[in-house]
C-alpha positions as CSV (number, residue, x, y, z in Angstrom):
1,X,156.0,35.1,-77.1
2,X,154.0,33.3,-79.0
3,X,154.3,28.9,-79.3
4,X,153.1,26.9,-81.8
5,X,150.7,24.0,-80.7
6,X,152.5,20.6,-82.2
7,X,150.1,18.8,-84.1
8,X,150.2,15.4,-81.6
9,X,149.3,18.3,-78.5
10,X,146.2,19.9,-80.7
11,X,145.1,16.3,-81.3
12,X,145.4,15.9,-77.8
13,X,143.3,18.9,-76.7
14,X,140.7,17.9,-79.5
15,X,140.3,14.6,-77.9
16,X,140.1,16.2,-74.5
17,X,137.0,19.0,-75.8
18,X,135.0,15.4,-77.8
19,X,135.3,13.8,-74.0
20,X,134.2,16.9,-72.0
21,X,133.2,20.5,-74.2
22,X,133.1,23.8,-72.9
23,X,132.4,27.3,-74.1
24,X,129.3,29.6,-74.4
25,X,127.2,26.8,-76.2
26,X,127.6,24.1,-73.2
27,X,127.4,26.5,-70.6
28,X,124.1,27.8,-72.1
29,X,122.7,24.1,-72.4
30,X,123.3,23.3,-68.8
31,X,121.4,26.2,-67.4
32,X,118.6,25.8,-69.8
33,X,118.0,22.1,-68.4
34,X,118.0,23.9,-64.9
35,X,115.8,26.2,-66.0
36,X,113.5,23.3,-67.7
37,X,113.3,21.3,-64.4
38,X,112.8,24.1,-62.7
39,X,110.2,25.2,-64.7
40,X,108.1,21.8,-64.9
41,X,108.9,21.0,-61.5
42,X,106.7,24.4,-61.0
43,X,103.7,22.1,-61.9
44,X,102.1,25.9,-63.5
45,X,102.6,24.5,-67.2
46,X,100.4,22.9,-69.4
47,X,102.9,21.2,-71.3
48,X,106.5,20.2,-70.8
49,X,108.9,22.8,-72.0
50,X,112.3,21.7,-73.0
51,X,115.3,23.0,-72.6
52,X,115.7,23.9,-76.3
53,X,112.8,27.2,-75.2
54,X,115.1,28.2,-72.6
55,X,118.1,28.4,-75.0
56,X,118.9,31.9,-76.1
57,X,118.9,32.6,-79.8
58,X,115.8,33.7,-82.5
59,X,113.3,35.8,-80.6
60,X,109.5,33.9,-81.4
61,X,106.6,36.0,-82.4
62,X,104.3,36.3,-80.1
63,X,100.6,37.1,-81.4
64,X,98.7,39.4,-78.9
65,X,96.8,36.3,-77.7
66,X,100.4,35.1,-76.6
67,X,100.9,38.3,-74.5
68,X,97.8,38.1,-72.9
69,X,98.4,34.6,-71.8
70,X,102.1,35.4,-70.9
71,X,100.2,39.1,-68.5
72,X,97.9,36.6,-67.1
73,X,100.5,34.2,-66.1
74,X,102.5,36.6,-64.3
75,X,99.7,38.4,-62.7
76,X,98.6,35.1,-61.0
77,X,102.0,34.0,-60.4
78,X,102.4,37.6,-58.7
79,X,99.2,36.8,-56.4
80,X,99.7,33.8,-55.7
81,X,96.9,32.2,-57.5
């Protein structure tokens, strides 16, 4: 069976998700942090890289300058270099 959700108890629930979200989206932000401390922990970047370009969503075009960059990376990173 179905219940209706009294307006006082939605109000209530909306309060809770303002104090303390959840979902996809928060989930998503909380391993991209990890993923940025994680990453500039590594000490391997030039740069610091935020957790906004661990965050799934448009793909970036990558020139083929980017690619070789990205091979290189992984090949050292593979060898220990």
């Amino acid at each position: 069976m179905m219940k209706q959700l009294a307006v006082s108890e939605w109000c209530e629930w909306y309060r809770h998700y303002e104090a303390s979200p959840w979902g996809a989206e928060v989930e998503q932000l909380n391993i991209a942090r990890l993923c940025a401390v994680i990453a500039n922990s590594s000490g391997r970047y030039k740069s610091s890289l935020k957790p906004a370009d661990f965050m799934p969503g448009k793909p970036q075009e990558q020139t083929a300058a980017d690619q070789k960059n990205i091979m290189k990376s992984l090949m050292a990173a593979q060898h220990g270099t």
